[in-house]
ROTOR-657071 format. One record per atom (N, C-alpha, C, O): x, y, z; residue in three letters. Coordinates in steps of 0.05 Angstrom, whole numbers, padded with zeros to 5 digits, always signed. Each point is the difference from the previous one (the first is absolute). Layout:
% residues N
XYZala
...
This chain:
% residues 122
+02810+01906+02162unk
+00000-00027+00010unk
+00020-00016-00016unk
+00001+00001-00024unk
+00012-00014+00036unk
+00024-00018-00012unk
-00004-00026+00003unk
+00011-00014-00017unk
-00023+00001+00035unk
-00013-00028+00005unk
-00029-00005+00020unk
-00015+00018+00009unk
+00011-00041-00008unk
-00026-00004+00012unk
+00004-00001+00036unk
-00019+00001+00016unk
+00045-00004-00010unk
+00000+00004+00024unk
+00002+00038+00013unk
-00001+00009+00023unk
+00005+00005-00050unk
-00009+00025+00015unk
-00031+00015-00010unk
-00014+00020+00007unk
+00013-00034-00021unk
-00036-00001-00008unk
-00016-00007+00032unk
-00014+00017+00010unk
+00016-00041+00001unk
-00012-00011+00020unk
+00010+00013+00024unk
-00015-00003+00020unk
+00045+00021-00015unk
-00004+00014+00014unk
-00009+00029+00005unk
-00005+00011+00022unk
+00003-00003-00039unk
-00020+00030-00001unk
-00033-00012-00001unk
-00019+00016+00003unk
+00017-00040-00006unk
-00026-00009+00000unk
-00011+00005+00035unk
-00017+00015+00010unk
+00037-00040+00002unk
+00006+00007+00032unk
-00004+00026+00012unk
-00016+00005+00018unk
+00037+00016-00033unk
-00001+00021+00016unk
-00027+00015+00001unk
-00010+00011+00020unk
+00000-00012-00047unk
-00032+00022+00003unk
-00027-00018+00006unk
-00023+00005-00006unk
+00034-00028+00020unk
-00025-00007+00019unk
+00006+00005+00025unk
-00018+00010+00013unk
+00037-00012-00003unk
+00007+00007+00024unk
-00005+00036+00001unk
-00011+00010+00020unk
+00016+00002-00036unk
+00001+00033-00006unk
-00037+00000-00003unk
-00013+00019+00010unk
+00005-00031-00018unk
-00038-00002-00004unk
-00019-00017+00028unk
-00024+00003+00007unk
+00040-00017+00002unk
-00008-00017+00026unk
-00011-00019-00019unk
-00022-00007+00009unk
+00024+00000-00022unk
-00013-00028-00014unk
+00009-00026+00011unk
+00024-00004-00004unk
-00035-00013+00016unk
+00008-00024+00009unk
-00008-00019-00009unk
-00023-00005-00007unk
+00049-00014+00006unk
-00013-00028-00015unk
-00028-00016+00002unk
-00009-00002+00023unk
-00006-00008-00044unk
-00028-00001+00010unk
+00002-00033+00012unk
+00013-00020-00004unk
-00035+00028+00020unk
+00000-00023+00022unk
-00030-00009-00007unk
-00016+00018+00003unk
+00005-00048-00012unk
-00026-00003+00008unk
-00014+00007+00030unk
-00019+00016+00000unk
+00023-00020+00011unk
-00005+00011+00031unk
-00010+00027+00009unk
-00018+00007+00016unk
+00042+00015-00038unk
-00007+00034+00005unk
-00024-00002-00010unk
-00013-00018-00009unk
+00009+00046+00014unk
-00016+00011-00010unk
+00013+00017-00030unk
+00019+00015+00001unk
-00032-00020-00025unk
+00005+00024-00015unk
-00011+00019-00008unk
-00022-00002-00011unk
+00036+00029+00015unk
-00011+00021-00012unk
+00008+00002-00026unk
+00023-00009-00005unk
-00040+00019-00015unk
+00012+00009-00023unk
-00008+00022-00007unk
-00023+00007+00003unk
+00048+00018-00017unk
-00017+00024-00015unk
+00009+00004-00023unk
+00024-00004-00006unk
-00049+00014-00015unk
-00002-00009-00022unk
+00032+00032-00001unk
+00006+00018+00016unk
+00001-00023-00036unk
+00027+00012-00007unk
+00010+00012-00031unk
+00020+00009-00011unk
-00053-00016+00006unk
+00007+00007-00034unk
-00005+00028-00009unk
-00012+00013+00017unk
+00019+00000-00043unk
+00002+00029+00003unk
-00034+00012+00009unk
-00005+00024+00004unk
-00012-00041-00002unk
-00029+00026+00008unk
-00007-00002+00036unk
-00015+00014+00014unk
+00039-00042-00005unk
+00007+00001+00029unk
+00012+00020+00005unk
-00010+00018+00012unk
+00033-00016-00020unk
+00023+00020+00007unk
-00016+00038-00003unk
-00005+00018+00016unk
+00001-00024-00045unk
-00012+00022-00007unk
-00026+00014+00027unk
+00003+00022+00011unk
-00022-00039-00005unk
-00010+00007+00020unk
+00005-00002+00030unk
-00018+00000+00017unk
+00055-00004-00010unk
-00002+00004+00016unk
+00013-00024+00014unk
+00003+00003+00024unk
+00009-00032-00037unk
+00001-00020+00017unk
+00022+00000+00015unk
+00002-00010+00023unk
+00023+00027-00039unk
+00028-00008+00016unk
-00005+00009+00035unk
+00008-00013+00019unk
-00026+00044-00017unk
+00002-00003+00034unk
-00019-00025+00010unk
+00009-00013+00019unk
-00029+00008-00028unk
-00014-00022+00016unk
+00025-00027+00003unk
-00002-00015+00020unk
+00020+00011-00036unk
+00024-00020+00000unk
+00008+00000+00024unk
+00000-00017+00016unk
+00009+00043-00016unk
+00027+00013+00015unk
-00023+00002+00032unk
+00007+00005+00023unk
-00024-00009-00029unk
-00018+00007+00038unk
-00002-00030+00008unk
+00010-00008+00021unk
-00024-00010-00040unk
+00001-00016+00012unk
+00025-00012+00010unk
+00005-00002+00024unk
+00011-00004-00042unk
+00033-00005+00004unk
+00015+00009+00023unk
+00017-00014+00010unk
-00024+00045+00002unk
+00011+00016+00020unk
-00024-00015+00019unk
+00011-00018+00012unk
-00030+00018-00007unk
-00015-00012+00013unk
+00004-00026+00012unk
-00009-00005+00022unk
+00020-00010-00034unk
-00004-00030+00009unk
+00030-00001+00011unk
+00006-00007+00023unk
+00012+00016-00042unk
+00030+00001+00016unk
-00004+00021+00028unk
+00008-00012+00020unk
-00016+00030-00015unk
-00003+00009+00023unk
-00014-00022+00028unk
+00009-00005+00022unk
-00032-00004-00035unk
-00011-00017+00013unk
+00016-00020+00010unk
-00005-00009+00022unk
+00021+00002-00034unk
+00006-00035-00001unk
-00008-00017-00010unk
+00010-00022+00007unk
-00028+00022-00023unk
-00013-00019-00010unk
+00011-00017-00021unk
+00002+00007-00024unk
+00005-00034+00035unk
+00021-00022-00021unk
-00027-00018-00009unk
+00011-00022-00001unk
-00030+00018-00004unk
-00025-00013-00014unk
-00019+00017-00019unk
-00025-00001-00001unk
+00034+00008-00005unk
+00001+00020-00026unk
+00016+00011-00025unk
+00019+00016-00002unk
-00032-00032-00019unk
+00029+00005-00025unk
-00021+00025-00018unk
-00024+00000-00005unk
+00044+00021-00002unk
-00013+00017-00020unk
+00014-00004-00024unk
+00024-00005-00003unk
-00044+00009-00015unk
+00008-00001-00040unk
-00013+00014-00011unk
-00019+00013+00008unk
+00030-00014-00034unk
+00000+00030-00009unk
-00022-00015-00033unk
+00008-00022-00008unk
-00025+00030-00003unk
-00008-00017-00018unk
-00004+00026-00030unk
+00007+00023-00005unk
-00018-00040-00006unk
+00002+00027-00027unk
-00038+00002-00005unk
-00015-00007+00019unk
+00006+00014-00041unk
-00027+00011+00003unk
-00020-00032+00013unk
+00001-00023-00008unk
-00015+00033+00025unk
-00027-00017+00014unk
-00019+00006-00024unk
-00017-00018-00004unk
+00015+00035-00010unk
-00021+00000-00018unk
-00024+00019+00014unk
-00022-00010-00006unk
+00019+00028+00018unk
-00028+00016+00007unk
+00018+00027+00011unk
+00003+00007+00023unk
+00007+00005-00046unk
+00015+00029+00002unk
+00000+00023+00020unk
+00016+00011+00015unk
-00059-00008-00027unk
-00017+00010+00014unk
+00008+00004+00030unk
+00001+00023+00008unk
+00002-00037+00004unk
+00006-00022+00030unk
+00024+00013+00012unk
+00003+00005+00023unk
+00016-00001-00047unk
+00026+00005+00023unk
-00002+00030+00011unk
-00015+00020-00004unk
+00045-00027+00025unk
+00020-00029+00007unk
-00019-00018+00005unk
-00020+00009+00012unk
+00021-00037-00020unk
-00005-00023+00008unk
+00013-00015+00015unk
+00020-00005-00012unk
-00019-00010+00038unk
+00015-00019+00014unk
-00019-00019+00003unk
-00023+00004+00007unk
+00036-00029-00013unk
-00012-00020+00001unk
+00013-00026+00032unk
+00022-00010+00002unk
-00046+00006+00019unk
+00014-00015+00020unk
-00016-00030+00004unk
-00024-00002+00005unk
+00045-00020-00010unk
-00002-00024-00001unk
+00009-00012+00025unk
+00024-00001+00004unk
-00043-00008+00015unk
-00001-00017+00019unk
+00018-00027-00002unk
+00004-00011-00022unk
+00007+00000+00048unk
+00008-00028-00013unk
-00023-00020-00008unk
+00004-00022-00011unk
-00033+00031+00018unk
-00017-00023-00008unk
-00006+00008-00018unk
-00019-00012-00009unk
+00028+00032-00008unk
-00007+00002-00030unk
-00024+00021-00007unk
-00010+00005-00022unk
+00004+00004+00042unk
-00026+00025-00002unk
+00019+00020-00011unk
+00025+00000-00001unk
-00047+00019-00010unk
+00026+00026-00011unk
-00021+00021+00006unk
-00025-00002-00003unk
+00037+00019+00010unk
-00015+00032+00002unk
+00013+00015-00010unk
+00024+00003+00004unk
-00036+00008-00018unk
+00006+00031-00032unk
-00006+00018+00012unk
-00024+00001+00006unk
+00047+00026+00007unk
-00018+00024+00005unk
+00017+00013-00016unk
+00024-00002-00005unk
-00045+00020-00003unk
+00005+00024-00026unk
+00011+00030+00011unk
+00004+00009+00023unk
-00001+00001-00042unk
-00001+00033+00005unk
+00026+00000+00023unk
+00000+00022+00011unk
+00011-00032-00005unk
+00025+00007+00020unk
+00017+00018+00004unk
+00011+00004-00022unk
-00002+00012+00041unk
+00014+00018+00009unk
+00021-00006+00021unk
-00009-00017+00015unk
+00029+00023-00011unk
+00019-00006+00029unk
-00011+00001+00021unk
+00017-00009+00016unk
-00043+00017-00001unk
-00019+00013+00024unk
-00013-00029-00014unk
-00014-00002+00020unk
+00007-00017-00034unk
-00018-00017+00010unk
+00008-00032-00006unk
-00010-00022+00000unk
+00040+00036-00003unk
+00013-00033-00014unk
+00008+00001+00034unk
-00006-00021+00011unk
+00019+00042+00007unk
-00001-00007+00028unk
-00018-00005+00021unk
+00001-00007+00024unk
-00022+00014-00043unk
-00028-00008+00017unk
-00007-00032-00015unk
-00012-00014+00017unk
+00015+00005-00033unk
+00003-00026-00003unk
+00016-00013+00011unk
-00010-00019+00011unk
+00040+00022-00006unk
+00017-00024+00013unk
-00010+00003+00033unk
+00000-00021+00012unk
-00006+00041+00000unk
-00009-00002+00026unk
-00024-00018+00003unk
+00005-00022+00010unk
-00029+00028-00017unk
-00026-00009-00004unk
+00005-00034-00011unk
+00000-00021+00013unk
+00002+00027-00041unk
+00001-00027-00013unk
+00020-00023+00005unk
-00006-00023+00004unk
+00032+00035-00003unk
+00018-00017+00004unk
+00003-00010+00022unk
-00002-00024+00007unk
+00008+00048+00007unk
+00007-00009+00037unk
-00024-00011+00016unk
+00001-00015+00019unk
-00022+00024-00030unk
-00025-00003+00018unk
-00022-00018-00013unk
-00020-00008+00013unk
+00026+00003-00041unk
-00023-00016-00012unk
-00021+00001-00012unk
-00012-00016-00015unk
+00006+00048+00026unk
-00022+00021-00013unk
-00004+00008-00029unk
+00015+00019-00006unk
-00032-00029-00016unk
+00006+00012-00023unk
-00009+00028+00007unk
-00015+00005+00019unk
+00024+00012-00034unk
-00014+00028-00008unk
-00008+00002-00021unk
+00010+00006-00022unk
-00042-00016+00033unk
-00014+00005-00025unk
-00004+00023-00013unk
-00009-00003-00022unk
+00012+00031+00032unk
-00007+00025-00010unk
+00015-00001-00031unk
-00005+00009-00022unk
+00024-00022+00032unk
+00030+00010-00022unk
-00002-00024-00026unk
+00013+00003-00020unk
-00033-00029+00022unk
+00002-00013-00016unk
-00021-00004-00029unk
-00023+00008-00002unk
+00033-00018-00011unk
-00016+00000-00036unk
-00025-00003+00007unk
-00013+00016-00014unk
-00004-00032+00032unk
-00028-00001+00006unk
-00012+00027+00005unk
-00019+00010-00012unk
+00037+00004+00035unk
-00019+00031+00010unk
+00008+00014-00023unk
-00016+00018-00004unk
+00036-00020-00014unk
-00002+00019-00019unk
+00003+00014-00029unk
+00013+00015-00015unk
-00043-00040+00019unk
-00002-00015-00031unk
-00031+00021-00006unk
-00012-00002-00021unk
């Protein structure tokens, strides 16, 4: 890196390369936890599904981020989804097969899945 204007553009490029979109009060956000006992168990495909997921979809009311430890290890992957009215639903244990059964259900349709969240599986 030689200045801050090519700092901020490789910044650009690997959101666009991640589908990360600017956050909007309005979206919805997903978050997945991203820190090494995320990754370690597993988080980069749940990233990469939901991400392939919503860009397939179309879905422009939806910003995904990437966060570092949520704190309950145990749990991961962890994704954390924040409503615009501010409700949040935590589902744990995540896999690519249920981060696309969340953006269908939850996102598109409104449905939590509770099977998949910190309540059922606690």
């Amino acid at each position: 890196m030689k200045s801050l204007e090519e700092l901020k553009a490789l910044r650009d490029q690997m959101k666009n390369k991640v589908g990360v979109r600017e956050d909007d009060s309005n979206n919805t956000r997903v978050v997945v936890g991203m820190a090494t006992c995320g990754i370690a168990a597993g988080a980069r495909p749940v990233l990469a599904a939901f991400t392939n997921e919503i860009e397939k979809r179309n879905i422009s009311n939806v910003t995904i981020a990437q966060t570092g430890c949520i704190g309950i290890c145990q749990f991961e992957p962890v994704v954390e989804v924040y409503a615009p009215d501010g409700t949040k639903t935590t589902y744990v244990k995540m896999d690519a097969e249920k981060a696309v059964k969340v953006v269908c259900d939850h996102l598109v349709n409104g449905k939590v899945v509770t099977e998949y969240t910190i309540g059922a599986n606690v």
